[in-house]
C-alpha positions in Angstrom: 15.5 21.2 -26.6 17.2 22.5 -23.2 15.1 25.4 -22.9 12.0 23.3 -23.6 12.9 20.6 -20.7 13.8 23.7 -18.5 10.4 25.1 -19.2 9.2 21.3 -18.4 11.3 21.4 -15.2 9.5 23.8 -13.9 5.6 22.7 -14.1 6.2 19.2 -13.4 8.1 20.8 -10.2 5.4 23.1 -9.9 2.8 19.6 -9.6 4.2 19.5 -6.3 3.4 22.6 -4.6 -0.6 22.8 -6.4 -1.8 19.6 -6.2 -4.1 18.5 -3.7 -2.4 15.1 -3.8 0.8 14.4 -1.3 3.1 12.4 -3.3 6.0 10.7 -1.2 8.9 11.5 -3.4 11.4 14.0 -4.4 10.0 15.9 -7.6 13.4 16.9 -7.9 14.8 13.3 -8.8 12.1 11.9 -10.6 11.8 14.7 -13.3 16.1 14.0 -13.5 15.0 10.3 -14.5 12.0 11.5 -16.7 13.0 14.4 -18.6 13.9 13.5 -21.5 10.6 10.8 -21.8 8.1 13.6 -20.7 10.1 15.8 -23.5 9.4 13.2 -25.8 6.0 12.3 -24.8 4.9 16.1 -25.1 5.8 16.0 -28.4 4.0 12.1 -29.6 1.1 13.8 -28.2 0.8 16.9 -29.7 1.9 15.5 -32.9 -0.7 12.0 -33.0 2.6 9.9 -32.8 1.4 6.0 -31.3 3.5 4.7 -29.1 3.6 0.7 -28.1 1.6 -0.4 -25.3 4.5 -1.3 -22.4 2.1 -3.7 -20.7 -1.7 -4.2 -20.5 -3.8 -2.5 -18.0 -4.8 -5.5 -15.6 -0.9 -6.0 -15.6 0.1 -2.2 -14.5 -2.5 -2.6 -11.6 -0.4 -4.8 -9.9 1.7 -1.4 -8.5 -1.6 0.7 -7.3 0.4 3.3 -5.6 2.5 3.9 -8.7 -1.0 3.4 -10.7 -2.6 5.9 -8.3 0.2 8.3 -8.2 0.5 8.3 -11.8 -3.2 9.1 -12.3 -2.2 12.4 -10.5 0.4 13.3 -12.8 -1.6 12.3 -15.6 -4.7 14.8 -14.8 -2.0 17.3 -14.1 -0.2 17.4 -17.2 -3.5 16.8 -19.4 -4.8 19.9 -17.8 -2.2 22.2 -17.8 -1.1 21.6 -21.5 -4.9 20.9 -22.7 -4.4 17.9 -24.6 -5.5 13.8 -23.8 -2.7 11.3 -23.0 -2.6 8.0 -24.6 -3.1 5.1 -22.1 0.1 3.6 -23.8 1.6 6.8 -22.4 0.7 6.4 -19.3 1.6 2.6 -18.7 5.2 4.3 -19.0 4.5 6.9 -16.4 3.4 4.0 -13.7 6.4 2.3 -14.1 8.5 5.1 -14.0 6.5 6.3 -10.6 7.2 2.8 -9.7 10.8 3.3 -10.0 11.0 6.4 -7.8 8.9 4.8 -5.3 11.2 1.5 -4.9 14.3 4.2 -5.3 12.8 6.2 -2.4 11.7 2.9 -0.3 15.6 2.1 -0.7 16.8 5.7 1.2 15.0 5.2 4.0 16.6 3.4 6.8 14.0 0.6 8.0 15.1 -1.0 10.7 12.9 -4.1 12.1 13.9 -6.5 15.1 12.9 -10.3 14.9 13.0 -12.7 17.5 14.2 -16.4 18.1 12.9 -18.5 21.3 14.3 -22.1 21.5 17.2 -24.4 21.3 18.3 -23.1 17.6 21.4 -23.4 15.5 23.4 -20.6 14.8 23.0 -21.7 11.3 19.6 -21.4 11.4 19.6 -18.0 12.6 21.8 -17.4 10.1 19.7 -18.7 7.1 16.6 -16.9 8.7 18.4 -13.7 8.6 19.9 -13.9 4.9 15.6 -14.6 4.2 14.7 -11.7 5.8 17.1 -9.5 4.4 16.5 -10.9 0.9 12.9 -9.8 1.6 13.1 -6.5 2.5 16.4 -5.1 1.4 16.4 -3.5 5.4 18.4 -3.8 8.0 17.3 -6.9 10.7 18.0 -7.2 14.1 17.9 -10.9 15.8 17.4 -11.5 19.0 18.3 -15.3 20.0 16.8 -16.4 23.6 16.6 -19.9 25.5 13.0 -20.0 26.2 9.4 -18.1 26.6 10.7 -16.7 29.8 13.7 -15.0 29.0 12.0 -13.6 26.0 9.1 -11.9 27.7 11.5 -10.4 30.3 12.9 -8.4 27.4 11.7 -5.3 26.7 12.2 -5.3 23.0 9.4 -4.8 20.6 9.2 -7.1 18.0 7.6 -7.9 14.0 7.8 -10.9 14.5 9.0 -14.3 16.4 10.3 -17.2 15.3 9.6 -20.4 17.7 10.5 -24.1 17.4 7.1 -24.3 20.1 4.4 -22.7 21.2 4.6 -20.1 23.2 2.9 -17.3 25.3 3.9 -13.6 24.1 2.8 -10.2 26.0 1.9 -8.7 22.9 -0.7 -10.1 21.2 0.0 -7.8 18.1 3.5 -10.2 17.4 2.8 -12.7 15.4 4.5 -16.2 16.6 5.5 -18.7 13.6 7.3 -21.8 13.6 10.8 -22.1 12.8 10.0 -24.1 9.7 8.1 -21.0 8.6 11.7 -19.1 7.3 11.8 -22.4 4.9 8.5 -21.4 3.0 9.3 -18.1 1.7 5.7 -17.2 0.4 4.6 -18.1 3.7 6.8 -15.5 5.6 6.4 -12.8 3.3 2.5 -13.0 3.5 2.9 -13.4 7.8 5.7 -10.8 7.8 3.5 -8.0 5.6 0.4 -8.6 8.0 2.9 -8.0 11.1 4.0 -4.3 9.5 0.4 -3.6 9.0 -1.0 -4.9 12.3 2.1 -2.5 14.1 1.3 0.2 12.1 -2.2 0.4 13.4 -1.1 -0.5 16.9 1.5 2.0 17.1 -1.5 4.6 16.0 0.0 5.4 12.7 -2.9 3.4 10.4 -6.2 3.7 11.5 -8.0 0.3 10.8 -11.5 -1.0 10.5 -13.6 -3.5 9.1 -17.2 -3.5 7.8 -19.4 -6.3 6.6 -22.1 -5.8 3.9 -25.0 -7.7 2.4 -24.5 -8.1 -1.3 -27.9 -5.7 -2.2 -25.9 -2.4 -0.9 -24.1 -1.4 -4.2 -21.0 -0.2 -4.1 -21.0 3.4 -3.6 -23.5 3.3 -0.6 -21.1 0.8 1.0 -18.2 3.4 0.8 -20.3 6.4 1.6 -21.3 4.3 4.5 -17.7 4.4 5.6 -17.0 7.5 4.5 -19.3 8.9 6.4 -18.6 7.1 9.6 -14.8 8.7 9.6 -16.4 11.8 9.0 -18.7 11.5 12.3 -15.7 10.1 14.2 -13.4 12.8 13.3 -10.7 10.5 11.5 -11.6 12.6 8.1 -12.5 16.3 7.1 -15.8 17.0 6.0 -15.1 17.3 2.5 -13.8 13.8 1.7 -16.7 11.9 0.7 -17.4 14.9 -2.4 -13.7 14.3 -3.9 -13.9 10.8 -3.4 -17.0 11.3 -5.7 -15.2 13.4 -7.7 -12.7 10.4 -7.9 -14.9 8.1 -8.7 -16.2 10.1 -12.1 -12.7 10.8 -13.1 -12.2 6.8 -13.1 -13.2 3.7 -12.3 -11.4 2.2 -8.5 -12.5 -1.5 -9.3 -9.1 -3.6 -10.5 -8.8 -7.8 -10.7 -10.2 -10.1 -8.5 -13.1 -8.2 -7.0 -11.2 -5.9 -4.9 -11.8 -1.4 -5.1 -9.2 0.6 -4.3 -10.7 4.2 -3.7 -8.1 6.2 -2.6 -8.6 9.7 -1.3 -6.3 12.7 0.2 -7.5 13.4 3.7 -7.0 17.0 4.8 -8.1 16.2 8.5 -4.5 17.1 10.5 -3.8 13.6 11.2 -0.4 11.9 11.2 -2.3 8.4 10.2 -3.3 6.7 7.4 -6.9 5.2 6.7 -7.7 2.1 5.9 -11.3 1.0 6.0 -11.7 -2.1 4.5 -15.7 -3.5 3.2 -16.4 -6.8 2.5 -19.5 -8.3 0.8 -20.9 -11.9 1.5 -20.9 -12.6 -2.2 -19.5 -10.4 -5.2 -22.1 -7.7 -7.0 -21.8 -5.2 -9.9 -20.5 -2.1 -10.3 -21.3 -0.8 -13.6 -18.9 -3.9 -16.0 -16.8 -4.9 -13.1 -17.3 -7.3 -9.8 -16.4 -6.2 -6.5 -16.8 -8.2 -3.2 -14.0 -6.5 -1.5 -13.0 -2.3 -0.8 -10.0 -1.3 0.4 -10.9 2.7 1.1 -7.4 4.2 1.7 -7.6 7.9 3.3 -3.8 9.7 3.0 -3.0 12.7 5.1 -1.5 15.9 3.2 1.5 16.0 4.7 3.0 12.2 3.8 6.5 11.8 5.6 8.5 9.2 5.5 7.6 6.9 7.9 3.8 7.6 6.7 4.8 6.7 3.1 6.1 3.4 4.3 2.7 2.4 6.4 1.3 3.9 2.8 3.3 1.3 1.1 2.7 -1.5 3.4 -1.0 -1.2 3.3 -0.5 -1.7 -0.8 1.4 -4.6 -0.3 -1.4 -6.2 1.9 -4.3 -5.3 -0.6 -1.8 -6.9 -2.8 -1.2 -9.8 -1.3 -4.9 -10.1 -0.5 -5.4 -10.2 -3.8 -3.2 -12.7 -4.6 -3.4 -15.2 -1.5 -6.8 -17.0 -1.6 -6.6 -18.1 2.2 -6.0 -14.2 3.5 -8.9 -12.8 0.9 -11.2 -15.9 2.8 -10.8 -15.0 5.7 -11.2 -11.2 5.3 -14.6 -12.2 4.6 -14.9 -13.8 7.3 -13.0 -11.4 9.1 -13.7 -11.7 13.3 -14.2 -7.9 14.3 -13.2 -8.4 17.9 -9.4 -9.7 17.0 -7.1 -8.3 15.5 -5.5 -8.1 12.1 -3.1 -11.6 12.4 -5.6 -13.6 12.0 -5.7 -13.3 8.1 -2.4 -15.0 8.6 -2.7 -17.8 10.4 -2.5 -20.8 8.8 -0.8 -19.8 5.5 
């Protein structure tokens, strides 16, 4: 049995260095927490051994990185050792991905400044702080000012900023929420997941755009449409619109709720992440499932860390998208000439 997981060591390490898919994590740990699973896996599969479906499809969907990243390891290990995993088998392998990915999330030190303007309790400033860091495990920087003035005589750069009135910021690309906002937590997660996304593509490190389509362009002229586009522009290399295809005939990108998730590696020498998102005026068909909104998501070969967050933060947003009626609204009615907040306001 050791000498088996060694020999398992080293092509699931070896994943890592052939596959045209960047994976942010350490191939190292992971196969630690999934060596004796894989072991076991290898050998229900050569042997016909059923194993219990761990959760339903539509359920495993809900972590499409994980999902994504899971598909990878899939095709790897089917080809390599010429037999077909079970889709029971893979539901394990998501969550395990999903695991490494949360474990991985947790190393890295995040580190995001928030803002409060007005006459505001120091208990209140304390309660919005113990939210925040409930949220998102980082660590949070407050910074308490008087009024609008004082606030945009600081130099600070902010995610976002709490208010007990309306107010005039410099930067537009700060969303400003009331006070009453840290009392609602679904509210502030959905605002504060928009803000990460909406930095990342004003600090140049996502590159965002929106297109709107009439509901007779099926689906795969919609994303070649915005394939090739990036491919014009320069954002993509030439050849990523023939493995998206590729992609595509591998398996279906179409999950719950209307919403594609193609997802492609782009080896264009970018430090940026792609995100062109389509949206249709009503749903159509693509083959059994119904789409009315794509999230295309172009990831650059080399994936560091602070790339694999903006990675992860563009997830949560297609995931909360799906799961927030008011932001998926008004991505279809998406105004092209403002920016990303204003799938926000209001919730």
């Amino acid at each position: 049995m050791k000498e088996q997981i060694d020999n398992n060591r080293m092509l699931f390490l070896s994943m890592g260095n052939h596959s045209s898919h960047q994976i942010p994590f350490d191939f190292e740990h992971l196969y630690e927490q999934i060596k004796y699973h894989l072991f076991f896996l290898i050998n229900r599969t050569i042997l016909h051994v059923p194993t219990a479906q761990l959760l339903p499809e539509n359920q495993l969907t809900k972590y499409p990185l994980a999902y994504d990243l899971a598909h990878t390891i899939l095709g790897f290990l089917e080809t390599h050792l010429d037999f077909k995993i079970t889709t029971a088998e893979f539901g394990y392998l998501v969550l395990y991905v999903e695991m490494e990915l949360e474990d991985q999330d947790n190393i890295v030190n995040h580190k995001f400044e928030i803002a409060i303007v007005g006459q505001v309790g120091s208990s209140v400033i304390k309660f919005i702080r113990r939210q925040l860091v409930e949220m998102f495990q980082d660590d949070i920087t407050v910074a308490v000012f008087d009024n609008e003035w004082q606030l945009n005589q600081d130099n600070g750069r902010y995610l976002l900023i709490f208010s007990d009135q309306p107010i005039v910021y410099h930067d537009e690309t700060t969303p400003v929420v009331r006070i009453s906002a840290a009392f609602r937590t679904n509210e502030l997660r959905g605002k504060l997941q928009v803000s990460l996304v909406e930095k990342a593509i004003s600090n140049a490190t996502c590159q965002f755009d929106l297109w709107k389509f009439n509901h007779d362009t099926d689906y795969l002229t919609a994303v070649e449409t915005m394939i090739d586009a990036r491919i014009s522009d320069g954002h993509v290399d030439s050849r990523f619109k023939s493995r998206w295809l590729e992609r595509e005939q591998r398996g279906i990108s179409v999950f719950e709720k209307g919403i594609a998730i193609p997802h492609v590696v782009n080896e264009k020498d970018t430090p940026e992440i792609l995100l062109q998102v389509g949206v249709y005026d009503q749903p159509i068909k693509y083959l059994d499932r119904t789409v009315q909104m794509i999230f295309l998501i172009g990831t650059p070969n080399n994936l560091d860390q602070e790339l694999g967050q903006v990675l992860t933060q563009i997830y949560d947003l297609v995931f909360l998208a799906s799961n927030n009626v008011n932001i998926y609204d008004r991505l279809i009615d998406y105004n092209v000439d403002a920016n990303l907040l204003q799938i926000a306001e209001g919730i």
